[in-house]
C-alpha positions as CSV (number, residue, x, y, z in Angstrom):
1,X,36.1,-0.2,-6.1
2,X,35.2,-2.1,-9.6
3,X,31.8,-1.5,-9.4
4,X,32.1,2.2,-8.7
5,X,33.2,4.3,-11.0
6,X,33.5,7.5,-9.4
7,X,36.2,5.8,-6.9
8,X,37.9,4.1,-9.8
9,X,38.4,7.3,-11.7
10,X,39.7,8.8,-8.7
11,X,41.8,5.7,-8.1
12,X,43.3,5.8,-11.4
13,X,44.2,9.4,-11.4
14,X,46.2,8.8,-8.4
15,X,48.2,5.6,-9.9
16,X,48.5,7.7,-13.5
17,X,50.0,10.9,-11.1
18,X,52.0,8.5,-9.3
19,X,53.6,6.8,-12.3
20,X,54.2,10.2,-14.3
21,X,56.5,11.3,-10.9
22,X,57.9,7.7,-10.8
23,X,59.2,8.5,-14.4
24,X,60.5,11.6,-13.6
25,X,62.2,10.2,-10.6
26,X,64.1,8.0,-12.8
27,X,64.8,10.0,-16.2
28,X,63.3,12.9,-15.9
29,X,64.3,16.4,-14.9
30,X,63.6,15.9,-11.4
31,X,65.6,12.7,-11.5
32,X,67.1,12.0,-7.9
33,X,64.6,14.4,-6.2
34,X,64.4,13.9,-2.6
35,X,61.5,15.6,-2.4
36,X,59.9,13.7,-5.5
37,X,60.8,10.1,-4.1
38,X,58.9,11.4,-0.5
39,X,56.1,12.3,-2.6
40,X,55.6,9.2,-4.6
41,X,56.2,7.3,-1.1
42,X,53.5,9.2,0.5
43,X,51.3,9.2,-2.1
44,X,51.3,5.2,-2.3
45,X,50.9,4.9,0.8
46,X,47.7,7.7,0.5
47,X,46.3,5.6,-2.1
48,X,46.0,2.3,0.4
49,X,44.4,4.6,3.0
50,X,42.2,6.7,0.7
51,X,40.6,3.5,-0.2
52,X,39.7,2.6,3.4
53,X,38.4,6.5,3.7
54,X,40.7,7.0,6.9
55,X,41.2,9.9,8.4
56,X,45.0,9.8,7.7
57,X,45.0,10.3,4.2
58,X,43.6,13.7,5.0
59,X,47.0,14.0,6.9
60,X,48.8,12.4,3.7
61,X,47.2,14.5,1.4
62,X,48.3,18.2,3.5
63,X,51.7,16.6,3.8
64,X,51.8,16.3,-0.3
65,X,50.4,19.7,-0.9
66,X,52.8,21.4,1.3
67,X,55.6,19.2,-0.1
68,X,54.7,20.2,-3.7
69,X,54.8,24.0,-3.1
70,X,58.2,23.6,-1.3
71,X,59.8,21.9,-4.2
72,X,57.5,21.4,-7.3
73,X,57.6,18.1,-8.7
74,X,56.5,16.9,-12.1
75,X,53.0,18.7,-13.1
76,X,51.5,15.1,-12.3
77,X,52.5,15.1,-8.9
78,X,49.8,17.6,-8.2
79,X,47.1,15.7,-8.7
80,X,47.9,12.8,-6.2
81,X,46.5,15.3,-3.2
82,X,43.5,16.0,-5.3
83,X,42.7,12.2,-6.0
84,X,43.3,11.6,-2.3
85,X,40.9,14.0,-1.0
86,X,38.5,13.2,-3.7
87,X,38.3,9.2,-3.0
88,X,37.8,11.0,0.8
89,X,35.3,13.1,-0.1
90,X,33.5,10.3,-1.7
91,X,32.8,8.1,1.1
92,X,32.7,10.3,4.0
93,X,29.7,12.8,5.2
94,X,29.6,16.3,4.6
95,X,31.2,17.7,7.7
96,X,34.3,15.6,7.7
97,X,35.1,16.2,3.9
98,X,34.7,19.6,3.9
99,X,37.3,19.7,7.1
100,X,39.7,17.6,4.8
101,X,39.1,20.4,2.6
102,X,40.5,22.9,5.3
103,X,43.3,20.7,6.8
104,X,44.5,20.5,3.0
105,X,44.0,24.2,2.2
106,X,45.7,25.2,5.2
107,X,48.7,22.9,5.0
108,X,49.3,24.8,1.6
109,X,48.7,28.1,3.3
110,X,50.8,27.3,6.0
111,X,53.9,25.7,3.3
112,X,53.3,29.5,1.2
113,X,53.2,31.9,3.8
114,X,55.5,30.9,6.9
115,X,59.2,31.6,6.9
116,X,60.2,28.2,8.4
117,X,59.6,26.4,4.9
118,X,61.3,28.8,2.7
119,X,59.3,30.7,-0.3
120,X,56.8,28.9,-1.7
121,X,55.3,28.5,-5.8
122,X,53.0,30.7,-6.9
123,X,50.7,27.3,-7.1
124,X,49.0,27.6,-3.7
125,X,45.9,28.9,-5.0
126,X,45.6,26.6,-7.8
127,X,46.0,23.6,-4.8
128,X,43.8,25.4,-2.8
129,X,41.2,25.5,-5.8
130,X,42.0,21.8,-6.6
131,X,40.9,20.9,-2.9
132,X,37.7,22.7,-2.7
133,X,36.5,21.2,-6.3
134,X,37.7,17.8,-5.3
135,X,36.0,17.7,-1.6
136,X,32.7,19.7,-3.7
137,X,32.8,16.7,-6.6
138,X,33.0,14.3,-4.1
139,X,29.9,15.6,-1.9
140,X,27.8,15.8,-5.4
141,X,28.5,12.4,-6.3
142,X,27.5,11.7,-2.7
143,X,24.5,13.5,-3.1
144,X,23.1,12.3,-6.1
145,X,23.6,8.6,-5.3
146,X,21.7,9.5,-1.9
147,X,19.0,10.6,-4.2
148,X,18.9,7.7,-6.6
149,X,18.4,5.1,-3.6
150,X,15.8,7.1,-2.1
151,X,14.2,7.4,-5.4
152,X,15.0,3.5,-5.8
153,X,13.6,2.9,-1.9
154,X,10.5,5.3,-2.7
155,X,9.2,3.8,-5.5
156,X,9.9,0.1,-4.5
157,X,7.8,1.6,-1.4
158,X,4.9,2.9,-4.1
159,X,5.0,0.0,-5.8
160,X,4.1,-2.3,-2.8
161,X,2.0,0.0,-1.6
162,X,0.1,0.0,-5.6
163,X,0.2,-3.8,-4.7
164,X,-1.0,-4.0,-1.4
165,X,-4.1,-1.5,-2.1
166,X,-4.8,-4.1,-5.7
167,X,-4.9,-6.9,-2.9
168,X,-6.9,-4.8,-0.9
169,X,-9.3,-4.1,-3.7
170,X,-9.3,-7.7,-4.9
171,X,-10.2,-9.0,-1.0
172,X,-13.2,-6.4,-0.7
173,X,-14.4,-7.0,-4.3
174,X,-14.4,-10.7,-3.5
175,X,-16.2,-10.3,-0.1
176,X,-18.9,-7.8,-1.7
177,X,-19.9,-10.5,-4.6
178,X,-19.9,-13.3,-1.8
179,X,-22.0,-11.5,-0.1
180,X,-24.5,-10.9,-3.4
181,X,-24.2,-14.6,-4.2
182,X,-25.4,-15.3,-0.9
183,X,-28.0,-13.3,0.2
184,X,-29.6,-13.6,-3.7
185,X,-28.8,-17.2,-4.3
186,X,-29.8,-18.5,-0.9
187,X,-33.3,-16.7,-1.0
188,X,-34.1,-17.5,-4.8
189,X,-32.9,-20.9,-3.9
190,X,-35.2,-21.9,-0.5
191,X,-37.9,-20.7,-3.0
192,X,-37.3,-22.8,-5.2
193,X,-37.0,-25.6,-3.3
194,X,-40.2,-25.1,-1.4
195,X,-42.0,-24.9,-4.2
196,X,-40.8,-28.0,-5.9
197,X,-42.0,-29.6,-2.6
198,X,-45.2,-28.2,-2.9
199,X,-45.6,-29.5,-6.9
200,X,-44.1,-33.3,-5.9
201,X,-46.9,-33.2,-3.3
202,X,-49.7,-31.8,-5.5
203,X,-48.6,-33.4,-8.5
204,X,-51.3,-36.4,-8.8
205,X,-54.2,-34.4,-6.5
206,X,-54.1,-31.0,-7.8
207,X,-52.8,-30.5,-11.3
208,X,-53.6,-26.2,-11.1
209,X,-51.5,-26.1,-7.5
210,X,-48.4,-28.0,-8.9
211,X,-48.9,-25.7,-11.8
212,X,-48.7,-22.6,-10.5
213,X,-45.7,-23.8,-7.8
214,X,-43.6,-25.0,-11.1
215,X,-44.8,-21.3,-12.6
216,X,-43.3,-19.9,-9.2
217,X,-40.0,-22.0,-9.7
218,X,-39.6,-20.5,-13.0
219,X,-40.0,-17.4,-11.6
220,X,-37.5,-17.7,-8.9
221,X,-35.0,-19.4,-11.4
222,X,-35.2,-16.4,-14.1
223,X,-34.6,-13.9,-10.6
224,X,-31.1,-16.1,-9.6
225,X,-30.3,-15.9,-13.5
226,X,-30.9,-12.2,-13.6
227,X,-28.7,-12.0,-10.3
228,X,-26.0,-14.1,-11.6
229,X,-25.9,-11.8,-14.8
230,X,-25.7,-8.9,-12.5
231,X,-22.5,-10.3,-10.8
232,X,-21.1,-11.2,-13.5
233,X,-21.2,-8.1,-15.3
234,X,-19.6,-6.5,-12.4
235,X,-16.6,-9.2,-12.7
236,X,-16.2,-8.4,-16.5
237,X,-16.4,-4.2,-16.2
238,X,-13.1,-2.7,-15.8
239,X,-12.8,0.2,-13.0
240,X,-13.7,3.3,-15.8
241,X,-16.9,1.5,-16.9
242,X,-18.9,0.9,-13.5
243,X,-22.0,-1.3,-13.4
244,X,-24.9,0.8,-12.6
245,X,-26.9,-0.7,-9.5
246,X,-30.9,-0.7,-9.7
247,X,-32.2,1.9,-6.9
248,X,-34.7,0.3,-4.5
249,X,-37.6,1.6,-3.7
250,X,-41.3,0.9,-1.9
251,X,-42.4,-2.1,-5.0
252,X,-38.7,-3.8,-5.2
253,X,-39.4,-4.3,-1.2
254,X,-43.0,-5.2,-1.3
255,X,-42.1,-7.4,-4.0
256,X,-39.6,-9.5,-1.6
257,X,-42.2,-9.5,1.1
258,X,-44.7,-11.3,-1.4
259,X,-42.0,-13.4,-2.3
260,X,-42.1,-15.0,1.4
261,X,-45.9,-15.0,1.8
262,X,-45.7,-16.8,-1.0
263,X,-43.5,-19.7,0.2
264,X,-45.9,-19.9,3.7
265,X,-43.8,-17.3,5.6
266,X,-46.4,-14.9,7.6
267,X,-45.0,-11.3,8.0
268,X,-46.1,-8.7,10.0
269,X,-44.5,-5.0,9.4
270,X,-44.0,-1.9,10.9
271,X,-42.8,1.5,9.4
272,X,-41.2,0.2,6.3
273,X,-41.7,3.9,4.6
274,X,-38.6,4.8,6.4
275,X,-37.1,2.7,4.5
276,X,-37.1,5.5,1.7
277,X,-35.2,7.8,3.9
278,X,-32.0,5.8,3.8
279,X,-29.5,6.9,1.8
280,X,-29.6,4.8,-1.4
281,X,-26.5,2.5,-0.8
282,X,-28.3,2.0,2.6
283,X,-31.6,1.0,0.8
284,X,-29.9,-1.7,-0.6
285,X,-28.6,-3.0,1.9
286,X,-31.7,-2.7,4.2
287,X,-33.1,-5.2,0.9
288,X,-30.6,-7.5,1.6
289,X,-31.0,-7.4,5.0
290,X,-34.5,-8.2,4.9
291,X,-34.1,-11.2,2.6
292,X,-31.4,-12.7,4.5
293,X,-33.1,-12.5,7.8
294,X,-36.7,-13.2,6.2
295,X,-34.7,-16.3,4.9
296,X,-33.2,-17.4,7.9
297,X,-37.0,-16.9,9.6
298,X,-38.4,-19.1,7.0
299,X,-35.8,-22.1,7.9
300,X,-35.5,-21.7,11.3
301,X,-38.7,-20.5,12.5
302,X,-42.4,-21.3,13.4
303,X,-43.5,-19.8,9.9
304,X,-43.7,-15.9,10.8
305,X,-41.7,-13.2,11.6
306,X,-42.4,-9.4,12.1
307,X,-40.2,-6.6,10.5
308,X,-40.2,-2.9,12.2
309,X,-38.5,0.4,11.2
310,X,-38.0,3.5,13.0
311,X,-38.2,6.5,12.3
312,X,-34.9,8.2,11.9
313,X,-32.9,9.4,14.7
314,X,-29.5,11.2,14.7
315,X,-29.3,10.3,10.8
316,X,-29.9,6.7,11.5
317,X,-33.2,4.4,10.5
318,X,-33.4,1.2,12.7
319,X,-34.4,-1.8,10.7
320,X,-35.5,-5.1,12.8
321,X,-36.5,-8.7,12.0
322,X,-37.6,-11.2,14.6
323,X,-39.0,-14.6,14.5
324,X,-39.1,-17.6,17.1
325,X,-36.7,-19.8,17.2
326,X,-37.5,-23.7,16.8
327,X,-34.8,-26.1,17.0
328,X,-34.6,-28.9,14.5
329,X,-33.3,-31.5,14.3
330,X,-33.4,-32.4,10.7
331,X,-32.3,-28.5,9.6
332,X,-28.8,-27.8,8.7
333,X,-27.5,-25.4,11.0
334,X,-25.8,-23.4,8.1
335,X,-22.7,-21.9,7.2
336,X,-23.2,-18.5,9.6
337,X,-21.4,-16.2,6.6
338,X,-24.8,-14.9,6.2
339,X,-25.0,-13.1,9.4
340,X,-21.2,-12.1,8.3
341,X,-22.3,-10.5,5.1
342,X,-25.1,-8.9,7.0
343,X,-22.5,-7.4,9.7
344,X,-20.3,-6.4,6.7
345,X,-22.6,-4.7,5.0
346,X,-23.9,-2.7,7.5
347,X,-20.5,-2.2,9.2
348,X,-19.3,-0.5,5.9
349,X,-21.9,1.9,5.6
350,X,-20.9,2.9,9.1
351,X,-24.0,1.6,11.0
352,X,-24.2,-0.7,13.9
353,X,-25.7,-4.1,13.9
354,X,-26.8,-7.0,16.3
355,X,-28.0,-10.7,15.7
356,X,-28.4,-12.8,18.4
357,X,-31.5,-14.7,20.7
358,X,-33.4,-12.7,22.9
359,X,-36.7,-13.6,25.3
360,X,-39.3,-13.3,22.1
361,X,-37.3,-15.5,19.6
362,X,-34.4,-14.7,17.7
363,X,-33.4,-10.8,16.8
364,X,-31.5,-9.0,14.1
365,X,-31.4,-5.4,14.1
366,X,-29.5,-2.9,12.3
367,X,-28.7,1.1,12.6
368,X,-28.9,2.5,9.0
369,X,-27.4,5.8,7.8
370,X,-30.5,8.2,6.8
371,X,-27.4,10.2,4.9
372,X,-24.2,9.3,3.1
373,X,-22.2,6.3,5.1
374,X,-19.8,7.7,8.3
375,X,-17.2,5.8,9.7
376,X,-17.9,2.4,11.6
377,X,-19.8,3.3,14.8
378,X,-19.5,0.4,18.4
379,X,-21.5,-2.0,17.8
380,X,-24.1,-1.7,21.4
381,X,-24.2,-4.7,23.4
């Protein structure tokens, strides 16, 4: 009751009603009233029920209202049936406080109009108005705290659902630069390192070699540099100022072929001018694709690999790598999130992709959108 005000007002105007007539009982000019000390009875015991919302002091408050038009009390007194049908109102759905409303308004009907009970005030329609603006109050106040907890509920709902989708956002940012970081770093890197190798092992013999495998170091350095500057510019931008991506075409690709040959990897291809009729989100991810599995050829394998595209079919360009597989003993067996990053990629763009053994070595294929990315397709067994 203290913390809602609408009750308390409705609370208080019953005790202030009830003390005017307890006044009047006493000195007043309906001092000694019969009928005055049954209403002030009834309407103290209203006011304990009307704060439990029970269904009898609906009962109370028609028993007041006829008892007021039979013998008018105090102009207080009036407002004791109004309070109690108002605290009802308040707490109740619609369909029982407007039938409060009707027991009330026929109880005053009833006390006006039938013999039994003698003449009645010319007051009924006034309590008859009373009841229906106390029961229609009541069902406002209702209403509108209805409305302010689902407004509460629906944006407490919109903000975790603001939160959840920032999480979301922050999850599949993190995954896309940990795949960048990967699949650049890891081929820049196995570059690097093989030509260091090669310039420890030519250093004293062959000053032009070591030369031009420290020249090939530098250039593989300035590439993860350039890469890192890249991701990081894409951590810095904020959402309305997007970091423009570098399309990839036929050189970009022949480039990163080159870039193998030169560390000792033999490649054989097949087709790679279908590679232009991906989409360009797809093209990038067919680069990545190639330097990841070129990559994994060049650690794992026997030193060559072969790469064959497809033509397009039903809107998709197949893009495969395979090289044999030679177990080693001394090779790290790696961290597998490349082949993740790979799935992820290709899995986003709505494609289909596979990476496993098969009878001529080790296999990774993929299903490339020719057009803008579809939803995730099965990925075939």
């Amino acid at each position: 009751m203290r913390s809602d005000r609408w009750a308390f007002a409705g609370m208080l105007t019953v005790v202030v009603a009830l003390a005017v007539g307890g006044v009047s009982a006493v000195v007043g000019d309906h001092a000694g009233s019969a009928t005055l000390w049954a209403i002030l009875g009834l309407g103290a015991v209203g006011a304990g029920l009307a704060v439990r919302a029970s269904n009898l002091a609906v009962v109370v408050a028609a028993l007041l209202a006829g008892l007021e038009l039979r013998d008018p009390a105090p102009w207080g007194t009036w407002a004791v049936a109004g309070g109690l049908l108002f605290l009802f109102a308040l707490r109740r759905p619609r369909f029982d406080a407007v039938t409060a409303g009707a027991v009330v308004s026929g109880s005053v009907m009833f006390a006006t109009y039938v013999p039994l009970w003698g003449t009645g005030s010319g007051g009924a329609f006034g309590l008859v108005a009373l009841a229906a603006a106390t029961v229609g109050v009541g069902q406002w106040v209702q209403a509108q705290r209805r409305y302010v907890i689902a407004e509460v509920g629906r944006r407490r709902q919109e903000a975790e659902r603001r939160r959840e989708e920032v999480a979301r956002h922050v999850a599949e940012e993190r995954l896309r630069i940990a795949r960048e970081l990967h699949d650049s770093v890891a081929h820049h890197l196995a570059v690097v390192s093989v030509h260091t190798n090669v310039a420890r092992a030519n250093l004293a013999r062959s000053p032009q070699v070591t030369e031009r495998a420290l020249d090939d170091v530098l250039a593989a350095t300035q590439s993860v540099m350039e890469e890192l500057g890249v991701v990081l510019s894409v951590l810095r931008a904020s959402e309305s100022e997007p970091v423009p991506s570098t399309p990839v075409d036929a050189a970009m690709i022949d480039d990163l072929l080159l870039s193998f040959e030169g560390i000792g990897l033999s490649i054989e291809t097949d087709g790679l001018d279908h590679l232009l009729a991906l989409a360009p989100v797809a093209r990038t991810a067919a680069q990545r694709l190639l330097q990841e599995s070129l990559t994994n050829a060049q650690r794992y394998g026997d030193g060559a690999a072969t790469v064959v595209v497809a033509a397009p079919v039903n809107g998709y360009v197949t893009l495969s790598v395979r090289n044999a597989w030679v177990p080693r003993e001394t090779t790290s067996a790696g961290s597998g999130l490349g082949l993740v990053g790979m799935e992820e990629r290709v899995h986003l763009l709505g494609g289909t992709f596979f990476a496993g053994p098969d009878t001529d070595g080790f296999l990774v294929t993929a299903q490339l959108p020719a057009t803008a990315p579809r939803t995730s397709k099965e990925t075939p067994v």
